[in-house]
C-alpha positions as CSV (number, residue, x, y, z in Angstrom):
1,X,15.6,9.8,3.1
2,X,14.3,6.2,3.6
3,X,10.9,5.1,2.0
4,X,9.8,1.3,1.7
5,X,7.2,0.8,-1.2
6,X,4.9,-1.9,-1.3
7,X,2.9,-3.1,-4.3
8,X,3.6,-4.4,-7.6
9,X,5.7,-3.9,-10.3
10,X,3.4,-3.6,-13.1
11,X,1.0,-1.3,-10.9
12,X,1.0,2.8,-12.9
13,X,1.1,4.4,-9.7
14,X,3.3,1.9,-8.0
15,X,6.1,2.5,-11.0
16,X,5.1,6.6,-10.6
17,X,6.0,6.2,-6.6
18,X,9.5,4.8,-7.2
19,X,10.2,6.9,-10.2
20,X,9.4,10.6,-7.6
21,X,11.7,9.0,-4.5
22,X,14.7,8.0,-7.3
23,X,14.6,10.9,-8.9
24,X,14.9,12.7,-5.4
25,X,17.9,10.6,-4.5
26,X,16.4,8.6,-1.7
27,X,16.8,5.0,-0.4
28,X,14.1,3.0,-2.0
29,X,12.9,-0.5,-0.3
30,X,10.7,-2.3,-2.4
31,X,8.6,-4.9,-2.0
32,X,6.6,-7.5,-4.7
33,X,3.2,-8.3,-3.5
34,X,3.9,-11.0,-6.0
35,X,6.7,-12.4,-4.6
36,X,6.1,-11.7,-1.0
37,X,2.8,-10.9,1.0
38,X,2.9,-8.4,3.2
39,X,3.5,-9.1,7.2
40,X,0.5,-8.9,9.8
41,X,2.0,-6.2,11.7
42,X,3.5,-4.3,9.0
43,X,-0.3,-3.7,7.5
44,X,-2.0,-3.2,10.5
45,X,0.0,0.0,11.0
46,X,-1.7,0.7,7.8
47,X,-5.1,-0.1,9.1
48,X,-4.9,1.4,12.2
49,X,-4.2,4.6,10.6
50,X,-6.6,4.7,7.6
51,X,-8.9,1.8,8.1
52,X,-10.5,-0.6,5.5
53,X,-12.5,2.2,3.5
54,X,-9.1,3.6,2.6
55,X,-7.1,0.7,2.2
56,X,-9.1,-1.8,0.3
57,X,-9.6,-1.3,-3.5
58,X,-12.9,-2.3,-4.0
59,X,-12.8,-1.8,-7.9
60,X,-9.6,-4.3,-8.0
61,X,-9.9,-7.1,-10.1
62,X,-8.7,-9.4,-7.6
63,X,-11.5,-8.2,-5.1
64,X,-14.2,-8.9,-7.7
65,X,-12.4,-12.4,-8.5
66,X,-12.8,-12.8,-4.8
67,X,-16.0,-12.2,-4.4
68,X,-15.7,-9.9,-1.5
69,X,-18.6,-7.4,-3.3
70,X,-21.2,-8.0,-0.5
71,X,-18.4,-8.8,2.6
72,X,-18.9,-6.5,5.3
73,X,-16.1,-8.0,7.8
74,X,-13.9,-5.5,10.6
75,X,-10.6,-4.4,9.8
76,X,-9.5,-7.5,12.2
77,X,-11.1,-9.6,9.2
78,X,-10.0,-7.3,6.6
79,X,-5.9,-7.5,7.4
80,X,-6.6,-11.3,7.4
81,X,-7.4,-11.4,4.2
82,X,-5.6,-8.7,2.9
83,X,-2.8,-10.5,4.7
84,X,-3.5,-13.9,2.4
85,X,-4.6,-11.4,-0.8
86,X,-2.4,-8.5,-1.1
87,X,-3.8,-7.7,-4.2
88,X,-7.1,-6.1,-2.8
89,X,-5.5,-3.3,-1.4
90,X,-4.9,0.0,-2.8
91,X,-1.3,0.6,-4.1
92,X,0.9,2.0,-3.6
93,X,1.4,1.9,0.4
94,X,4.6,4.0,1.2
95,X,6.5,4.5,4.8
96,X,8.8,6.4,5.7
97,X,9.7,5.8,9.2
98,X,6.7,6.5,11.2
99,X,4.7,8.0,8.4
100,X,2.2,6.4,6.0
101,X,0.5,7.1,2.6
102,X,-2.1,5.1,0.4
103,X,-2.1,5.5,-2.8
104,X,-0.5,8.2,-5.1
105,X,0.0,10.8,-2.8
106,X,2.6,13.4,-4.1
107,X,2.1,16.4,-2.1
108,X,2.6,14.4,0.6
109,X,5.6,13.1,-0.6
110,X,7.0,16.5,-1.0
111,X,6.6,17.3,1.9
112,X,8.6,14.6,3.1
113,X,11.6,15.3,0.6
114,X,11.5,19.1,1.6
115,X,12.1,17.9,5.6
């Protein structure tokens, strides 16, 4: 099995995501918000399937720093910006293949490991 993890290193359920696909023996891509913001067309297959309410983490510090409280944009405006500030979304994002999670999402992941 193939999963890519985005998110960052120092992130609880970021470090919980890689530590469930390692210890099930599969190929883990990850990659560093930190280091490397996330493509346009890799996060709108995030937004297309779960939308802004989902994605966005409205209780992130770099939201508040942002001042994005009162911003009521469309998820056009909302992958624009999460594009520029990958640090306002929810973490971790996982894919595997055609599927997508948000967030710490182990039954899910299970499921995927049981295929």
């Amino acid at each position: 099995m193939d999963v890519q993890i985005f998110g960052v290193n120092n992130h609880n359920d970021v470090r919980k995501a890689q530590r469930f696909f390692k210890e099930r023996r599969a190929n883990v891509h990850f990659m560093d918000f930190k280091q490397r913001s996330p493509s346009k067309g890799e996060l709108r297959r995030f937004f297309q399937k779960f939308g802004e309410q989902q994605l966005i983490d409205r209780e992130s510090k770099r939201f508040k720093g942002l001042g994005l409280q009162t911003a009521y944009y469309g998820d056009d405006r909302w992958l624009e910006i999460a594009c520029e500030e990958p640090l306002i979304l929810r973490m971790p994002l996982v894919r595997r293949g055609n599927d997508l999670t948000v967030g710490f999402a182990e039954a899910t992941w299970k499921e995927w490991a049981a295929e």
